[in-house]
C-alpha positions as a printed NumPy array, in Angstrom:
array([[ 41.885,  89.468, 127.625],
       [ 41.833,  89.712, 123.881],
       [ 44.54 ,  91.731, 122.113],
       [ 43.755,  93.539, 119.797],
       [ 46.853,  94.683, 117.435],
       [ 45.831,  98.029, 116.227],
       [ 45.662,  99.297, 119.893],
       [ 48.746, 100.514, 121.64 ],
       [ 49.732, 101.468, 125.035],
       [ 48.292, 100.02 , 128.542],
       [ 45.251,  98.058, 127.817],
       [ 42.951,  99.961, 130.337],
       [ 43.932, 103.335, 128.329],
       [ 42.511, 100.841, 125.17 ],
       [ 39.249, 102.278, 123.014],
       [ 38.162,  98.665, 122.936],
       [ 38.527,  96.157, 125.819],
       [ 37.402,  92.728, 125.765],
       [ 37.883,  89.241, 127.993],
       [ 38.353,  86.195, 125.908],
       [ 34.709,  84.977, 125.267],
       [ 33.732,  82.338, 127.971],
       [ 36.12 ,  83.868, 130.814],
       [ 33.869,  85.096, 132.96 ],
       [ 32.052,  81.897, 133.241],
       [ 35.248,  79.734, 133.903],
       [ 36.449,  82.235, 136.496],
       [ 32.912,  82.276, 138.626],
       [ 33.092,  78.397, 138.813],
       [ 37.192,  78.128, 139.955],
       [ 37.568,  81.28 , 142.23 ],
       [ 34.852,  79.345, 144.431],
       [ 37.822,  76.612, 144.899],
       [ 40.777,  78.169, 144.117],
       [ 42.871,  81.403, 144.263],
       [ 43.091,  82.562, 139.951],
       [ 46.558,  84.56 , 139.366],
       [ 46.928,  86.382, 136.347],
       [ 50.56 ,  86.409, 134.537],
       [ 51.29 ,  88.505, 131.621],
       [ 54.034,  89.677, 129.411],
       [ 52.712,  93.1  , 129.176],
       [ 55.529,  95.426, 128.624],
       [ 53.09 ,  98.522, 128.705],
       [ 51.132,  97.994, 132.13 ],
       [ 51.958,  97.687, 135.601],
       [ 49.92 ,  96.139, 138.247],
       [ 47.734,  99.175, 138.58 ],
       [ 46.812,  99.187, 134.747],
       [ 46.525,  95.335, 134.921],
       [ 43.792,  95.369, 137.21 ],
       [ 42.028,  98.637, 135.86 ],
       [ 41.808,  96.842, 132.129],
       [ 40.375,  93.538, 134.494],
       [ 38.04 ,  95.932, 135.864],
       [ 36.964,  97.215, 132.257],
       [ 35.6  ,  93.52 , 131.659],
       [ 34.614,  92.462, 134.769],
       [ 37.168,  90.079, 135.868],
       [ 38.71 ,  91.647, 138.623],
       [ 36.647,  90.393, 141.086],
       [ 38.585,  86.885, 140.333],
       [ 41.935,  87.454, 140.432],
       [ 43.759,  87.58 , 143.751],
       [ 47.392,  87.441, 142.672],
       [ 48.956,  89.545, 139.728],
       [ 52.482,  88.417, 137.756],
       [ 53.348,  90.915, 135.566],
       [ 56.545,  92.082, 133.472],
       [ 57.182,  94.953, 135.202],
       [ 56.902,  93.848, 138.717],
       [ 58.804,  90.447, 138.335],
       [ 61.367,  91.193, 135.7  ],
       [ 61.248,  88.595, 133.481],
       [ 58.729,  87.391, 130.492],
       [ 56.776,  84.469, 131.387],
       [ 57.781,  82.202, 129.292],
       [ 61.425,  83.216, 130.615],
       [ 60.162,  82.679, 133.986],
       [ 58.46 ,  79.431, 133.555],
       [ 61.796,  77.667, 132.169],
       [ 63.688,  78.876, 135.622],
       [ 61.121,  76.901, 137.543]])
């Protein structure tokens, strides 16, 4: 998903909502092999907004598993360095 700085809030509440350009394409070819989870630092959403902003772009179809901020407790980066 692109950021875009000058919005604020949960990104499915977002005037503009975009998927970084090529997603879609990657995410057709690998969900046909392999499960895609999403992980994101965003402070603002829960798992409910997460997948309402995926649905926004048309990704939602592809992601299975959600990791997010809210529902694990830790950033990702934090989380990646207890693995």
């Amino acid at each position: 998903m692109v950021d875009f700085p000058n919005e604020k809030g949960p990104m499915y509440l977002w005037e503009n909502v975009a998927a970084v350009e090529g997603t879609v394409e990657v995410l057709e070819k690998l969900s046909k092999e392999a499960n895609c989870p999403v992980a994101t630092n965003a402070n603002d959403s829960n798992k409910v907004h997460i997948q309402k902003a995926l649905e926004r772009v048309g990704l939602n179809k592809y992601i299975k598993k959600m990791y997010c901020y809210r529902s694990v407790g830790y950033e990702t980066r934090k989380a990646l360095r207890m693995v």
